[in-house]
C-alpha positions as CSV (number, residue, x, y, z in Angstrom):
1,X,0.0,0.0,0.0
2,X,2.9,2.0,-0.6
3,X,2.9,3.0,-3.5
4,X,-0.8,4.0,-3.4
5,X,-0.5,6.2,-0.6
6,X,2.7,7.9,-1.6
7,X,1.8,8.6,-5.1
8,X,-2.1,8.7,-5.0
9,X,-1.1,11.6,-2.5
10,X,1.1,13.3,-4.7
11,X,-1.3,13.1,-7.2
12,X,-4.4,14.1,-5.7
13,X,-2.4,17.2,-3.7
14,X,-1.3,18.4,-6.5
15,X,-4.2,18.4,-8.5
16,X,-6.2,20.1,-5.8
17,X,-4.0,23.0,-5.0
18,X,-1.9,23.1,-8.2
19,X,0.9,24.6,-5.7
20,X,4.9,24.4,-6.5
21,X,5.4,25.7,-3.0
22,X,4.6,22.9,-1.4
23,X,7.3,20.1,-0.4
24,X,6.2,17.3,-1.8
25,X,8.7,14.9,-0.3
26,X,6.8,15.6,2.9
27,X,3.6,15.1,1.3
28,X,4.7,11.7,0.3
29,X,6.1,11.1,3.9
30,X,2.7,12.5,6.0
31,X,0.4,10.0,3.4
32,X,2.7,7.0,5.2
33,X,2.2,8.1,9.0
34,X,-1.2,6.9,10.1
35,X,0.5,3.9,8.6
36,X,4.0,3.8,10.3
37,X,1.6,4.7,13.7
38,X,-0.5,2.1,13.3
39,X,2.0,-0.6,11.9
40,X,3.0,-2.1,15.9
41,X,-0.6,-2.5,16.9
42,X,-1.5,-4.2,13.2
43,X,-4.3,-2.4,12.6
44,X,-6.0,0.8,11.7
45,X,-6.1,2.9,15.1
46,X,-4.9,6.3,16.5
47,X,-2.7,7.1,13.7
48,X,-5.8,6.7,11.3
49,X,-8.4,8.9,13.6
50,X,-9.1,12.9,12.2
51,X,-8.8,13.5,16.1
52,X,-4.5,13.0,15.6
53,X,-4.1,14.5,12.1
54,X,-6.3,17.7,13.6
55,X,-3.7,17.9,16.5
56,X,-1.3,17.5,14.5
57,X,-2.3,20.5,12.4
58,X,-2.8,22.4,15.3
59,X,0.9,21.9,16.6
60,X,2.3,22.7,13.4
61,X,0.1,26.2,13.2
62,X,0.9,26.9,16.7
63,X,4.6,26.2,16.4
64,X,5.4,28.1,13.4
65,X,3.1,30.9,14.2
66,X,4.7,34.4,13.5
67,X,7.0,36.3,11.6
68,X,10.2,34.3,9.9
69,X,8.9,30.9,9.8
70,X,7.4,30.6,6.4
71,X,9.2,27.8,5.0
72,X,8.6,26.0,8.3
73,X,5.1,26.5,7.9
74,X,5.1,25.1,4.4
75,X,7.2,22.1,5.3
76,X,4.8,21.4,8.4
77,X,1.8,22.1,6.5
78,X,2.9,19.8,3.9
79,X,3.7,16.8,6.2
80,X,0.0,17.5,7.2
81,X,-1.7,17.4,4.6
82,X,0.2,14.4,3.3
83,X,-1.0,12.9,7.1
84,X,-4.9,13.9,5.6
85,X,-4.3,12.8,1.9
86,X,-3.4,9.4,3.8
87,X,-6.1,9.3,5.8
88,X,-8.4,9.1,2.7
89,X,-6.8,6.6,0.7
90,X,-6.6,4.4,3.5
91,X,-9.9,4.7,3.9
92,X,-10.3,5.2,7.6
93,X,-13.3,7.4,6.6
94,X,-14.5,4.1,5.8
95,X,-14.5,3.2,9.7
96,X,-16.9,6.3,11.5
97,X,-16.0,4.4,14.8
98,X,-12.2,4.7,14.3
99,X,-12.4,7.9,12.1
100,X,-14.8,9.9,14.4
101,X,-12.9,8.3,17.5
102,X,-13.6,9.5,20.3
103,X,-17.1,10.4,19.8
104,X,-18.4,6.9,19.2
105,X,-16.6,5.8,22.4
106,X,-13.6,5.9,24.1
107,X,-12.3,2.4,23.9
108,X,-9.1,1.7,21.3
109,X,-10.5,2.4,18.1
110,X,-9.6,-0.6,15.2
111,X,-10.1,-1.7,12.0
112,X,-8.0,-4.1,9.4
113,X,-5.0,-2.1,8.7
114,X,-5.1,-3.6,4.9
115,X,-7.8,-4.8,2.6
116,X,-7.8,-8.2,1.2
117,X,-5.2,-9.0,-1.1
118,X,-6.6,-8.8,-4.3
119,X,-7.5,-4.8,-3.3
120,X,-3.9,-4.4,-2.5
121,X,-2.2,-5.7,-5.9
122,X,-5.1,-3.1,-7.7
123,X,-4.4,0.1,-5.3
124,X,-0.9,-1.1,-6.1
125,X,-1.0,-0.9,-9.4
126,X,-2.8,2.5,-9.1
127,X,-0.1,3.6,-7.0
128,X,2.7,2.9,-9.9
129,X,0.1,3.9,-12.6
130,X,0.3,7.6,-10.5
131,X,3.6,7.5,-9.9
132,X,4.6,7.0,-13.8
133,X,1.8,10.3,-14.5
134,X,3.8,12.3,-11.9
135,X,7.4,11.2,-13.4
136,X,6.2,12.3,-16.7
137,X,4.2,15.7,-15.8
138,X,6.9,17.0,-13.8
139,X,9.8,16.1,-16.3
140,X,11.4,13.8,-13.9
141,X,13.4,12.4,-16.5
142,X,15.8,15.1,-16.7
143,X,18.3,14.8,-13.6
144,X,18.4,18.9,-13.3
145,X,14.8,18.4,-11.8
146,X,15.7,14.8,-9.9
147,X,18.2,16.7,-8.1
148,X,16.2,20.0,-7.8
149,X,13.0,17.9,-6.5
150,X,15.6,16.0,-4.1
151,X,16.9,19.0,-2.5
152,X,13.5,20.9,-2.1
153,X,11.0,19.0,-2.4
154,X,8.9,21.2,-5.3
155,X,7.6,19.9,-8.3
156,X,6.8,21.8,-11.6
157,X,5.0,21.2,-14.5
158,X,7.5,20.1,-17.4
159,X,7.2,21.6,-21.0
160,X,4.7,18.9,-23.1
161,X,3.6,17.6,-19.7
């Protein structure tokens, strides 16, 4: 489910904000949380409820409130929203007990932390089908932007792409 979240991220943050200013390394990074959270327990929990991602937007405003922290703000906000764009194609939305949690209860909130198999190899293959759309549209090809996308994060639309 790697490839699904990293990329399907990519793709559907960039398509919804269309921004170059975001770091898109910590996109991809954020859209693997809930999972590296969750991963011990071996199942969808905390890392997968709106309650964490929602504090953990809330510590990243808070800490990078004010004057001269701009590209701290990015960077946070884009390890965020990565945490979000994960949090829908995992489909913990899926689970209103364990997405809503705590307002359903207060007990450990759980669901399957993957689907069945054959839903795996197609998100999979979704995933790679993304990540060869994104290789493409930004130029990605061309080591200038490799090592340009390597060192900040920011992807741009490539001429013909």
């Amino acid at each position: 489910m790697i490839l699904w979240r990293v990329f399907g991220a990519v793709f559907g943050v960039w398509n919804v904000f269309q921004s170059s200013g975001l770091d898109f390394r910590l996109v991809a990074l954020g859209s693997v949380l809930p999972l590296l959270v969750d991963a011990p327990s071996g199942v969808m929990s905390y890392g997968h409820t709106l309650v964490l991602a929602a504090a953990a937007l809330t510590v990243a405003m808070a800490v990078t409130a004010g004057r001269g922290h701009r590209l701290r703000r990015r960077r946070a906000l884009s390890l965020v929203i990565g945490w979000f764009a994960g949090l829908v194609l995992g489909g913990a939305w899926a689970h209103h007990e364990l997405f809503w949690w705590p307002l359903f209860g207060g007990g450990r909130p759980s669901a399957p932390l993957l689907p069945p198999a054959a839903v795996v190899v197609v998100l999979e293959a979704i995933g790679a089908a993304a990540a060869w759309w994104a290789w493409k549209r930004f130029g990605l090809a061309d080591a200038h932007r490799r090592a340009r996308f390597a060192r900040t994060g920011r992807l741009d639309v490539a001429a013909g792409g």
